[in-house]
N, C-alpha and C positions, 0 to 999 in steps of 0.2 A: 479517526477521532471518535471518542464514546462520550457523549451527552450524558450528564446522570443530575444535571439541574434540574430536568423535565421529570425526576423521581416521580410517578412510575413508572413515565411513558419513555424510559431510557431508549436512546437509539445508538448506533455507531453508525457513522458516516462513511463508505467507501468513498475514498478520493485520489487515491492511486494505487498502482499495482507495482509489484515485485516480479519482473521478469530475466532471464537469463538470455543472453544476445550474442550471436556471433560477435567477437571483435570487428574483423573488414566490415561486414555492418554497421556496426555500432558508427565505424568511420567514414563511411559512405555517405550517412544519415548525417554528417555533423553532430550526434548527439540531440535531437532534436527531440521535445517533450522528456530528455533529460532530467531529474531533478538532482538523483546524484549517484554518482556511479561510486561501489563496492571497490574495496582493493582485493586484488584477488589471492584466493587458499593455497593456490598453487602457481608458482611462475609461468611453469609453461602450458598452461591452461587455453585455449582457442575460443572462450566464451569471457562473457563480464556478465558480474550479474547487479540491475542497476533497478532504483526506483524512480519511474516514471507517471507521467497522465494516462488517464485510459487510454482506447483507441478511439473509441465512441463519446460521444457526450452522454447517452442510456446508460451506460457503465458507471456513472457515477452514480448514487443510490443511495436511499437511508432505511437498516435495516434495524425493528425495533429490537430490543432485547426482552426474552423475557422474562418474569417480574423477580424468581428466584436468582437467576444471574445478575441480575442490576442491583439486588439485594448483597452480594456476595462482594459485589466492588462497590459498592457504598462503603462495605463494613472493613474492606483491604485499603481504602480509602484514606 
């Protein structure tokens, strides 16, 4: 998520991650911290690739932007 209310103190919010998972994992795990799983490129592919919660609670973070970038999506805005 990118904040650009806080104009200039723009930030983007990390709050999940893009990872790619064995399947039998994936099923092992139930899907857990699941938010939503990718359909996949290729059928007979051995991975998914799904977005989730971090692993950590530290993983989630707020990284400011700075002031030329936050300018640049104000104006694509």
């Amino acid at each position: 998520m990118i904040n650009l209310s806080m104009f200039p103190k723009a930030f983007c919010t990390i709050n999940k991650e893009l990872q790619r998972i064995n399947r039998n994992a994936l099923e092992q795990l139930g899907e857990k911290g699941v938010m939503f799983k990718f359909p996949p490129a290729v059928a007979s592919t051995h991975t998914a690739l799904v977005l989730k919660e971090p692993k950590t609670k530290t993983s989630i973070r707020k990284i400011f932007l700075p002031k030329t970038v936050a300018e640049m999506l104000v104006k694509k805005a």
